[in-house]
C-alpha positions as CSV (number, residue, x, y, z in Angstrom):
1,X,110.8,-23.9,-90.6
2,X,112.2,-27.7,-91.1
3,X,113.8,-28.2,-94.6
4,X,111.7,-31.3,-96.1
5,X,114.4,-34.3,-97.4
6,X,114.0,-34.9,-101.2
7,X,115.0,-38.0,-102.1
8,X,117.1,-38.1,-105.3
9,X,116.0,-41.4,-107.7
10,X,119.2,-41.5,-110.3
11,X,118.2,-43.2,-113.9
12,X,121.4,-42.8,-115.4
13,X,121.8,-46.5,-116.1
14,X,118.6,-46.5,-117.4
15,X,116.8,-43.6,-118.6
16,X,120.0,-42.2,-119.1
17,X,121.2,-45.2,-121.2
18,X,118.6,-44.5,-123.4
19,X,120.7,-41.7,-124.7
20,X,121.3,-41.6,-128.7
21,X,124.4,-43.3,-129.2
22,X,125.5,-44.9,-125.4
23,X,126.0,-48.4,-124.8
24,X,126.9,-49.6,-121.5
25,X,128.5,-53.1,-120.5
26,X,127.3,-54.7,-117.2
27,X,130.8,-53.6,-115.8
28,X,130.7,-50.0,-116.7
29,X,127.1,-49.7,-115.4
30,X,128.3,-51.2,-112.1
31,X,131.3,-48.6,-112.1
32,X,129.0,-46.1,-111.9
33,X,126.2,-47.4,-109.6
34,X,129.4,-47.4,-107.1
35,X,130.2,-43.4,-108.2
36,X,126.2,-43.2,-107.6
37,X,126.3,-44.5,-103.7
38,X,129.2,-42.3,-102.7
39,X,127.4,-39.7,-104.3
40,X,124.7,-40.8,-102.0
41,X,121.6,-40.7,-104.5
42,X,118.4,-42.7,-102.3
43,X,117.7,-44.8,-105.6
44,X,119.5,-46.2,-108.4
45,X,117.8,-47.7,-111.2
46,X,119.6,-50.2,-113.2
47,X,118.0,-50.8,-115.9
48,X,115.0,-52.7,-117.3
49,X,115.8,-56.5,-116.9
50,X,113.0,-57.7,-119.7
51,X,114.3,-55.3,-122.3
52,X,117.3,-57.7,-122.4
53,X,119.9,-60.2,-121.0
54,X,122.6,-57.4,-120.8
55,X,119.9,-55.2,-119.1
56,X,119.4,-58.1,-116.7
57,X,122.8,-58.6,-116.1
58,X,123.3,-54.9,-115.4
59,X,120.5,-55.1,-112.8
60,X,121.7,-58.3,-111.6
61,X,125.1,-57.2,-110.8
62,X,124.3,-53.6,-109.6
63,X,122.4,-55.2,-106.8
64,X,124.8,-57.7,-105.8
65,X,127.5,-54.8,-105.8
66,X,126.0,-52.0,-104.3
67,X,124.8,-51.3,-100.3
68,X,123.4,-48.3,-98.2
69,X,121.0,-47.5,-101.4
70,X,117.9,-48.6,-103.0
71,X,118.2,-50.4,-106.4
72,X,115.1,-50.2,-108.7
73,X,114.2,-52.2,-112.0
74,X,111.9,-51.1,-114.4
75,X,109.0,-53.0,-115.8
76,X,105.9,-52.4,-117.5
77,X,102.1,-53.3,-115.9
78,X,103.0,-57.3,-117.2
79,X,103.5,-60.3,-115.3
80,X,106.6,-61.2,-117.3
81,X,108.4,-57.9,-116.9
82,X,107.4,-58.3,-113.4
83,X,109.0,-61.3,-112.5
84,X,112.2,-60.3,-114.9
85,X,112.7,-57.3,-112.4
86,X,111.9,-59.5,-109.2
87,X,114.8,-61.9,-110.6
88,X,117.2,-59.4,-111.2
89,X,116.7,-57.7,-108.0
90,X,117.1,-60.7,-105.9
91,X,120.4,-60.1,-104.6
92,X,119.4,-56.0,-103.5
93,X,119.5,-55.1,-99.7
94,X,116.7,-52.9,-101.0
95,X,114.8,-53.7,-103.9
96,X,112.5,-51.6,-105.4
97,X,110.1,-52.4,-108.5
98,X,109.4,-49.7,-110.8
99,X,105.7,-50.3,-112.6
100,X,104.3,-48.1,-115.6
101,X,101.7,-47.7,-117.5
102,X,100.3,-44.7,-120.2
103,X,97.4,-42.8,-118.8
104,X,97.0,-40.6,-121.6
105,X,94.7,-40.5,-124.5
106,X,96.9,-40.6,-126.7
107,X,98.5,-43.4,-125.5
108,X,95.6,-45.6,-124.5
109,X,94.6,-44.8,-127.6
110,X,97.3,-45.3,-130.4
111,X,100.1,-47.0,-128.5
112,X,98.5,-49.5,-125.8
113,X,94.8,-50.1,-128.0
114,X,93.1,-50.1,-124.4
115,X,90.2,-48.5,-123.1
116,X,90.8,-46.0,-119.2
117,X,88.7,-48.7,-117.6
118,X,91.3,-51.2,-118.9
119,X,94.1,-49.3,-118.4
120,X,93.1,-49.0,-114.6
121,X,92.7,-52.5,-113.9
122,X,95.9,-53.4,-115.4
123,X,97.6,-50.8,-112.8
124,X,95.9,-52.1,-110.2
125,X,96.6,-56.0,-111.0
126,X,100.4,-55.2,-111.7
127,X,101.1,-53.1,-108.1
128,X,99.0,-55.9,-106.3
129,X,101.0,-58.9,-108.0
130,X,104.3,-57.2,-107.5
131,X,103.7,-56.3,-104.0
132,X,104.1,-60.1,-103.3
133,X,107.9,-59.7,-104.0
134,X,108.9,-56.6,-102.3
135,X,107.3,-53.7,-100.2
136,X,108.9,-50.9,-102.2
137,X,106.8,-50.5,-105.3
138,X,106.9,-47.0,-107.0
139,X,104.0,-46.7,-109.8
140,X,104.6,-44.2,-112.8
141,X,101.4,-42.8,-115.2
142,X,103.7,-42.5,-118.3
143,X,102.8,-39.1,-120.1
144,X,100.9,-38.1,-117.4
145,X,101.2,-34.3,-117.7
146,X,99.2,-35.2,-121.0
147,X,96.4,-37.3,-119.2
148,X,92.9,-35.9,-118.0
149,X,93.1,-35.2,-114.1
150,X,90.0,-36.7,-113.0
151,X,91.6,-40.2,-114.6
152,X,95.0,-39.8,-113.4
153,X,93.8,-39.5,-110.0
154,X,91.7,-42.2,-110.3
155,X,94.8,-44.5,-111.8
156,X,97.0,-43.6,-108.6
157,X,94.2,-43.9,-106.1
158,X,94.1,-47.6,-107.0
159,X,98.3,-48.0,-107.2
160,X,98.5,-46.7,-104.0
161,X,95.4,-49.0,-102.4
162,X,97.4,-52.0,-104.5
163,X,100.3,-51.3,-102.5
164,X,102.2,-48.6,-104.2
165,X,104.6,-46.8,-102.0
166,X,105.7,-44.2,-104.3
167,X,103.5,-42.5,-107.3
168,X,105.5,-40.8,-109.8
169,X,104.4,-38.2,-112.4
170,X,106.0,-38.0,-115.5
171,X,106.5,-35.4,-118.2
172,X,107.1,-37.9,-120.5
173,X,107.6,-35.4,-123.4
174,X,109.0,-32.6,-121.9
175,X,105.8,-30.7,-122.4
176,X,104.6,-29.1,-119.3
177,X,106.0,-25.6,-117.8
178,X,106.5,-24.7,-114.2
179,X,103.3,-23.3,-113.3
180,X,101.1,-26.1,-115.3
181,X,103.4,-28.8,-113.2
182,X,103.2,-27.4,-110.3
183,X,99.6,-27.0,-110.5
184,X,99.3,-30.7,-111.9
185,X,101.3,-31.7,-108.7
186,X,99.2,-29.7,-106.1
187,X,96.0,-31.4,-107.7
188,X,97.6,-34.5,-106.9
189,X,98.2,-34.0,-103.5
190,X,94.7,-33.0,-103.1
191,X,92.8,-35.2,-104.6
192,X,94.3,-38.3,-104.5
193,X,92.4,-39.6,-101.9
194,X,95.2,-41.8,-100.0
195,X,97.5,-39.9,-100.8
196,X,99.4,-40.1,-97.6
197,X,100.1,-43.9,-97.7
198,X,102.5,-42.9,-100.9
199,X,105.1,-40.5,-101.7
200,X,105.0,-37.7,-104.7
201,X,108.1,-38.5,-107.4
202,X,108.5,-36.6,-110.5
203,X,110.2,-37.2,-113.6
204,X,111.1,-34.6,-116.1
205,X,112.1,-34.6,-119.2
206,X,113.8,-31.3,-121.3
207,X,112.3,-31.1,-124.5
208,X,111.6,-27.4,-123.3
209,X,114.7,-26.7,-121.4
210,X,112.6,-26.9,-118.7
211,X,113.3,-30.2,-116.8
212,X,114.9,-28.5,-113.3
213,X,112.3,-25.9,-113.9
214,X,109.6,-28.0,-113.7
215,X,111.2,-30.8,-111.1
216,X,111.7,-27.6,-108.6
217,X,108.2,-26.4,-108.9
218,X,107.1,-29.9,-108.1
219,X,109.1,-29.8,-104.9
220,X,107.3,-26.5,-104.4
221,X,104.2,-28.3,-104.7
222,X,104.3,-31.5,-102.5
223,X,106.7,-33.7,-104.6
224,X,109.8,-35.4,-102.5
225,X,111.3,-37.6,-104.9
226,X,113.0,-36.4,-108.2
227,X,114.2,-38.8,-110.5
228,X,117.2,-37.5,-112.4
229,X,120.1,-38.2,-114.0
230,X,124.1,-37.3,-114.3
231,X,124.6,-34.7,-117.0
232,X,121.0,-34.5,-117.4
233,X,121.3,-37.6,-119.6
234,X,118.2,-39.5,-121.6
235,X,116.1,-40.0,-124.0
236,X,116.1,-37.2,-126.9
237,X,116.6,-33.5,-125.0
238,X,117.7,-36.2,-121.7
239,X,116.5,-35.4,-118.2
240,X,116.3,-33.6,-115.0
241,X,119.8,-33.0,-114.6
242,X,121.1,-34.3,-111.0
243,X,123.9,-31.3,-110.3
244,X,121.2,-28.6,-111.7
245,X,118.7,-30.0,-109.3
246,X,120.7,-30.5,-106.3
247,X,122.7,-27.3,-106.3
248,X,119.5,-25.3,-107.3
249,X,118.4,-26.6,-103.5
250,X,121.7,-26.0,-101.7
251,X,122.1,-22.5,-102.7
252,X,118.5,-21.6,-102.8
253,X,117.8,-23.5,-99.5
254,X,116.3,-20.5,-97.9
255,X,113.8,-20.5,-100.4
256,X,113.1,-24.1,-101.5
257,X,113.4,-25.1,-97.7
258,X,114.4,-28.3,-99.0
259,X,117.7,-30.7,-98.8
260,X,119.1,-33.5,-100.2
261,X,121.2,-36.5,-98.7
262,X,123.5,-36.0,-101.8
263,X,127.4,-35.3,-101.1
264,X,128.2,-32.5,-103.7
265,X,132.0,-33.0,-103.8
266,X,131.4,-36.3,-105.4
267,X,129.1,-34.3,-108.2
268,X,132.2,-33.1,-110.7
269,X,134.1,-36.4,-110.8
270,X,130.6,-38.3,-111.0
271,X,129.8,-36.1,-113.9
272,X,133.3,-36.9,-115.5
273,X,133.0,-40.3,-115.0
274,X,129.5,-40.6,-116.8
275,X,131.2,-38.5,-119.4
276,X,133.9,-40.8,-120.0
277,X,132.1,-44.4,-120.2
278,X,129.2,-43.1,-122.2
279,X,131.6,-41.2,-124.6
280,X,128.8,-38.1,-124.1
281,X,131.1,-34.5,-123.5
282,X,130.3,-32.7,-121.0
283,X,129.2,-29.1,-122.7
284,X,131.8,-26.1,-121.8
285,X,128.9,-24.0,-120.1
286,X,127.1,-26.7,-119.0
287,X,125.8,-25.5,-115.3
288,X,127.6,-26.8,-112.7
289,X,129.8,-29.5,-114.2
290,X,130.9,-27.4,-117.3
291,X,134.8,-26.2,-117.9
292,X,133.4,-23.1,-117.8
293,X,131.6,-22.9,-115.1
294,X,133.8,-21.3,-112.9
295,X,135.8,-19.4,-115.4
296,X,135.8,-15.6,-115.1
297,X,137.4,-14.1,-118.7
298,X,136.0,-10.7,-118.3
299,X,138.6,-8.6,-116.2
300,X,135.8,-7.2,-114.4
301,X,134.3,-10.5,-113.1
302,X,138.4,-11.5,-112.5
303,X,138.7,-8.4,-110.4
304,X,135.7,-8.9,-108.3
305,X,136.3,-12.5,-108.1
306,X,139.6,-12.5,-106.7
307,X,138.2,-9.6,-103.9
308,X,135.6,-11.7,-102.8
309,X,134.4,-14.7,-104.7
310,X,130.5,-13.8,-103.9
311,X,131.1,-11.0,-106.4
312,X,130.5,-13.6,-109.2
313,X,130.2,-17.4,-107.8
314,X,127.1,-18.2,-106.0
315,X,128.5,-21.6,-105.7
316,X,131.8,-22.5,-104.4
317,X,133.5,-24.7,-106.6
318,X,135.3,-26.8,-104.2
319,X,131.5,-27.7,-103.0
320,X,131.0,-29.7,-105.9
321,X,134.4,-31.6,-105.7
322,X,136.5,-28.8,-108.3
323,X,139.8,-28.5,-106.9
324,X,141.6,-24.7,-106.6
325,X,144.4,-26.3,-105.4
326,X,147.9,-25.2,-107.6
327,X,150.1,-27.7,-106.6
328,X,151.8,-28.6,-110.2
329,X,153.0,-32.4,-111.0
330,X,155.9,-33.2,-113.9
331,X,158.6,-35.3,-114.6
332,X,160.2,-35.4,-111.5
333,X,157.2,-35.6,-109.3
334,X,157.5,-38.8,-107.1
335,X,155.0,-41.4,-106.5
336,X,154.0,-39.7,-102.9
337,X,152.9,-36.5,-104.4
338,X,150.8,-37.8,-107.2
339,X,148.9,-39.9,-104.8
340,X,148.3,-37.2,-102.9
341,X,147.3,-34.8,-105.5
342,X,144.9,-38.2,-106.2
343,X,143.3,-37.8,-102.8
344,X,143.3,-34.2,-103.0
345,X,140.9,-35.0,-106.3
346,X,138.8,-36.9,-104.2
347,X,139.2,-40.4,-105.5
348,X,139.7,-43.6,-103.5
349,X,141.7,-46.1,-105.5
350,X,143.1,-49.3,-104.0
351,X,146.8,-49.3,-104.8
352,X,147.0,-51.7,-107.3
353,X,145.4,-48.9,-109.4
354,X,148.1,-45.8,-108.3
355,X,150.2,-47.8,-109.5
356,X,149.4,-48.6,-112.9
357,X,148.5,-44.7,-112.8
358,X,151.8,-43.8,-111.5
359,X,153.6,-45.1,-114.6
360,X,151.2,-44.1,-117.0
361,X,151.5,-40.4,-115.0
362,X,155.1,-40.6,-115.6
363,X,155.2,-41.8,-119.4
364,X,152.5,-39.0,-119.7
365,X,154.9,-36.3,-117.8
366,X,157.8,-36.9,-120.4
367,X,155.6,-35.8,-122.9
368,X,154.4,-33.0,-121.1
369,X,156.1,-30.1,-119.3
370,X,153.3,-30.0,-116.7
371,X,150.5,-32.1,-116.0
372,X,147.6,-30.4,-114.8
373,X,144.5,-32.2,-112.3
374,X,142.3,-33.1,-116.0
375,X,145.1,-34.7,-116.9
376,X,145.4,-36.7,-114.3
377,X,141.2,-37.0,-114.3
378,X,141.5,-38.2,-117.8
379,X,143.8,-40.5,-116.8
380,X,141.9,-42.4,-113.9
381,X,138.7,-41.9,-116.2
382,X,141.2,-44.2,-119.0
383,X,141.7,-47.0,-116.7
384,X,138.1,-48.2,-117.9
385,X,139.7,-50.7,-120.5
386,X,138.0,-53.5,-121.9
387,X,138.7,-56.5,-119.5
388,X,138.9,-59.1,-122.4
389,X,142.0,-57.4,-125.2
390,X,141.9,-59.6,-128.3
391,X,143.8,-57.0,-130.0
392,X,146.9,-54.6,-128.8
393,X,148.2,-51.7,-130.9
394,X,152.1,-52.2,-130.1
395,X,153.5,-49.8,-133.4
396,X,152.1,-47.2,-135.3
397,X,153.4,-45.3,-138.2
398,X,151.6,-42.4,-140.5
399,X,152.6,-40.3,-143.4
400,X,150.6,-37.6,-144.3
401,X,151.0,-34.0,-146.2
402,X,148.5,-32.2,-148.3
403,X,149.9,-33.6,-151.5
404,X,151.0,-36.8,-150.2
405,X,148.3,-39.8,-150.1
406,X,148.1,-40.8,-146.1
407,X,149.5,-44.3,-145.7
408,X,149.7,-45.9,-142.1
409,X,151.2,-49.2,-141.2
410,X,150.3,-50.5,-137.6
411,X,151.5,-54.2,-135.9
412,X,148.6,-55.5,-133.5
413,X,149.7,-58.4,-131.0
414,X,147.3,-61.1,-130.5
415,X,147.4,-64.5,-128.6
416,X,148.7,-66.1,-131.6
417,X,151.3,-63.6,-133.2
418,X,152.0,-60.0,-134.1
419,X,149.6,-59.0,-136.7
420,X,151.1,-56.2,-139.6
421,X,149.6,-53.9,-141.8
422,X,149.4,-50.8,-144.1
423,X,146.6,-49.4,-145.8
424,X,146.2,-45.9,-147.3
425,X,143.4,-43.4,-146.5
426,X,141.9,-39.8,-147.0
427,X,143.9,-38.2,-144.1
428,X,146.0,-39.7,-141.3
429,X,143.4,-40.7,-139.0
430,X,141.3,-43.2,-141.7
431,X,144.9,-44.2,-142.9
432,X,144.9,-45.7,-139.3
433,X,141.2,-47.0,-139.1
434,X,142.0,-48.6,-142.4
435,X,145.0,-50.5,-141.5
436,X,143.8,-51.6,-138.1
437,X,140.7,-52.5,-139.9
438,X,142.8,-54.6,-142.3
439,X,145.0,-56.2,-139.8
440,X,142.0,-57.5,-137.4
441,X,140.1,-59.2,-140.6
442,X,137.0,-57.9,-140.7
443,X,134.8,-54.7,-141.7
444,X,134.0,-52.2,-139.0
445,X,131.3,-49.9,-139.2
446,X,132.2,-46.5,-137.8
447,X,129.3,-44.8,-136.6
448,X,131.2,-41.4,-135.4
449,X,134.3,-40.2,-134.1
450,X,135.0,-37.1,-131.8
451,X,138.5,-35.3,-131.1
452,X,138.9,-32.9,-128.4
453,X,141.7,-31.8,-125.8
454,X,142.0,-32.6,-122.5
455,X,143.4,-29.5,-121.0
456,X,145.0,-26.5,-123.6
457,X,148.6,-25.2,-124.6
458,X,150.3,-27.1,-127.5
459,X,151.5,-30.0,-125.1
460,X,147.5,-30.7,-124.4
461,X,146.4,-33.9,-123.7
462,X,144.1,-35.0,-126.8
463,X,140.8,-37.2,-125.8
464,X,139.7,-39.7,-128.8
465,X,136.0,-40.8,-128.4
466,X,134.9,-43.4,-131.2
467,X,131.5,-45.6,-132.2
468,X,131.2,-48.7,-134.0
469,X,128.2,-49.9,-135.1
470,X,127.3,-54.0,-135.0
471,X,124.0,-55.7,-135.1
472,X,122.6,-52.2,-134.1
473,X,124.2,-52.2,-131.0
474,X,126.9,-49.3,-130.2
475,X,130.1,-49.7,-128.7
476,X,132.5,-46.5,-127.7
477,X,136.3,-46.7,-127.1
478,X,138.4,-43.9,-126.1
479,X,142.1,-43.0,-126.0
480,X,144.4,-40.3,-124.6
481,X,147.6,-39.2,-125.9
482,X,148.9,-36.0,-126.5
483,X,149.7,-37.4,-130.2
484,X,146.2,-37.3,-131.8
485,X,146.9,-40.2,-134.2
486,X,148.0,-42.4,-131.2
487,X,144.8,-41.5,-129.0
488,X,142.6,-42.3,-132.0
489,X,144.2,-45.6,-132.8
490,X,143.8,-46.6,-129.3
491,X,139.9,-45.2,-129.2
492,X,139.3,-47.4,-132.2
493,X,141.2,-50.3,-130.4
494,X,139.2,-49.8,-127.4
495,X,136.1,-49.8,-129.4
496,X,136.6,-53.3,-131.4
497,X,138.0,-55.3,-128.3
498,X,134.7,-53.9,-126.5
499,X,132.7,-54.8,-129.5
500,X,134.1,-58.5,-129.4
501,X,133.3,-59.2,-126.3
502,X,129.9,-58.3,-126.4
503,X,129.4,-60.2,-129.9
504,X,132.3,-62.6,-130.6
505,X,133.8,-62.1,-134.0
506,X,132.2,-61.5,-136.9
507,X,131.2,-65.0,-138.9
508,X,133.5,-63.9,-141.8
509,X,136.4,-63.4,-139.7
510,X,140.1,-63.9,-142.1
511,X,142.4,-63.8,-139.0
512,X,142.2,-66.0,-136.1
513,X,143.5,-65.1,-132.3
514,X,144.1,-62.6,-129.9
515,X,145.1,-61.9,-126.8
């Protein structure tokens, strides 16, 4: 039997943005729409252009930046949003438009105030006016494991005679199991009329757990597109998670008789990228992409494991791009060998890039006995800096004891001068937040703050992850060091220079400059 090609749809950058908590810039969306096409996804949507002029932006610039793979925008059934994707996808080699519209009661009912008769004329009018602008149109019934049958048929029977070119099914909610999906899917396929002239797409959410569950009985069912995301990113629970899905159908091929175009040794580093820029940690025994995922602590997994991997790994780890290799790098590793552990990793950086890594790898390697492959991963994930730096932390100094009030000076450069200060706070690290605070001129709201180490051993790496709130917009910095207090001065640091750029400074800025 012929495996059938699913294609893979990838809404990190938008459904996926959605995510409690990440904000993306326009560049850091574009780094990973590159990650995305040498992971060889078949779509990547961008965002949704009307929601706003970052979005736009976003879109704007992933299509300009990105070839070999289709680049979607999302829009509702309006002419506006319409012609906001259309704009922002002028510069795709292949642009797709995204429509939806609720089909549910519930929807039509409380959300939309429209009656099913409505509701399928505006479908219809929105496919047929965007059709103008591009061939690819992919139509989505929002909530429709929720709608009646009969009506959701109806709804993509007249997408698809608009122009549609791809229907897509979503459980909006996360509601539906695996045999009610699969069964929702199958009556799709058979009594959508012209169902032929459109492919099947599905998108899943994991209120339930059960978002791979019920994207892999859709696939069972006549579905060939799966809209996903990295980490299994989204809204609330998030999504159908991309390395779940795609794995699920490489080692189960024999059953699911279905493939993928994806490259899996791009998957790990894809995932640790997303990680990185969205400031979202990847879980410890999250599937696939997790640290633990291919750790064996009991001694009998250990033993079967190193016999014969089968014992205990039905996937193989250097399959999804997670290197067994033991070559160790320190202090007096040279510039030759760290590149090639680089390659080794699976990253292509231009050299420009090794280099600044090199030094950094070798300020880093003083500090550390050995530096392991996350360190180095951490490192290339780090190079994501903010490209405007009002503000550099060049000194810091703390004092802290449990009967001693935590005092911290820092000296920030900026365009105009070093900038000094000293404040004192309820432990080291708001002793820091403090001064910096005091020494840029204005309040910061800090939404959360994370701590967590890079590799282990009492030499670790440490991993800083912050949040600032402004006009109810996020913005996450990050910093390594193996000195706590340095990598969460530099998160916070990270996070206001980010934060200015996007906004400008505040109106009742005291200092003036930068960098």
């Amino acid at each position: 039997m012929t495996a059938n090609t699913i294609k893979i749809f990838d809404t990190t950058l938008r459904d996926g943005e959605q995510t409690p908590g990440v904000c993306l810039d326009a560049r850091e969306k574009v780094e990973i729409a590159q990650a995305l096409s040498r992971l060889r996804v078949d779509v990547i949507e961008g965002g949704f252009p009307i929601a706003s002029p970052g979005d736009f932006a976003a879109v704007s610039q992933i299509a300009a930046a990105v070839k070999g793979v289709s680049v979607a925008a999302l829009a509702r059934a309006y002419v506006k949003d319409i012609d906001a994707a259309k704009e922002a996808l002028k510069k795709a080699e292949s642009p797709r438009i995204h429509i939806f519209l609720a089909t549910s009661d519930l929807h039509l009912e409380y959300k939309l105030k429209m009656t099913r008769e409505q509701a399928l004329a505006q479908a219809e009018q929105a496919v047929r006016y965007a059709k103008q602008f591009t061939s690819d149109i992919e139509f989505s019934a929002e909530d429709a494991s929720r709608s009646d049958r009969e009506f959701l048929c109806r709804v993509y029977s007249a997408a698809i005679a608009a122009g549609a070119t791809v229907i897509n099914v979503p459980d909006t909610v996360g509601y539906s199991t695996p045999g009610e999906f699969g069964s929702l899917i199958k009556h799709i396929s058979q009594h959508v009329v012209n169902i032929h002239q459109a492919a099947i797409s599905v998108h899943c959410h994991d209120d339930l757990g059960l978002a791979v569950a019920n994207s892999l009985a859709a696939i069972e069912n006549g579905a060939s597109q799966i809209e996903c995301t990295i980490n299994g990113l989204g809204e609330r629970a998030g999504n159908t998670a991309l390395e779940e899905l795609v794995m699920a159908l490489a080692t189960r091929k024999e059953y699911y008789q279905a493939v993928t175009n994806i490259e899996s040794r791009q998957i790990y580093r894809t995932s640790r990228l997303v990680s990185a820029l969205t400031g979202i940690a990847v879980p410890p025994n999250k599937a696939v992409v997790g640290d633990n995922a291919f750790a064996h602590e009991s001694g009998i997994h250990q033993h079967g494991v190193l016999n014969n991997p089968l014992t205990y790994e039905i996937i193989n780890p250097e399959t999804v791009g997670v290197s067994r290799n033991s070559i160790i790098l320190g202090k007096h590793s040279g510039r030759h060998a760290f590149e090639e552990r680089i390659c080794q990793l699976g990253y292509e950086l231009p050299e420009d890039k090794i280099n600044s890594l090199f030094i950094e790898f070798k300020e880093l390697a003083d500090r550390k006995k050995i530096v392991y492959d996350r360190d180095i991963e951490a490192l290339i994930a780090d190079r994501q800096k903010a490209m405007d730096t009002w503000y550099r932390l060049a000194y810091h100094h703390v004092i802290s004891g449990n009967q001693t009030m935590a005092t911290a000076s820092v000296r920030l450069e900026t365009e105009s001068g070093p900038v000094e200060q000293a404040c004192c706070g309820d432990g080291p690290v708001d002793a820091i937040f403090k001064a910096i605070e005091k020494a840029v001129g204005f309040s910061v709201c800090l939404k959360d703050y994370q701590l967590r180490a890079v590799t282990s051993g009492e030499d670790a790496l440490g991993e800083a992850t912050v949040w600032l709130e402004r006009d109810e917009r996020s913005f996450i910095g990050r910093g390594l060091s193996t000195d706590v207090i340095e990598a969460s001065a530099r998160a916070y640091m990270s996070a206001i220079n980010k934060m200015i750029a996007a906004c400008g400074y505040p109106e009742d800025k005291q200092l003036t400059g930068g960098l």
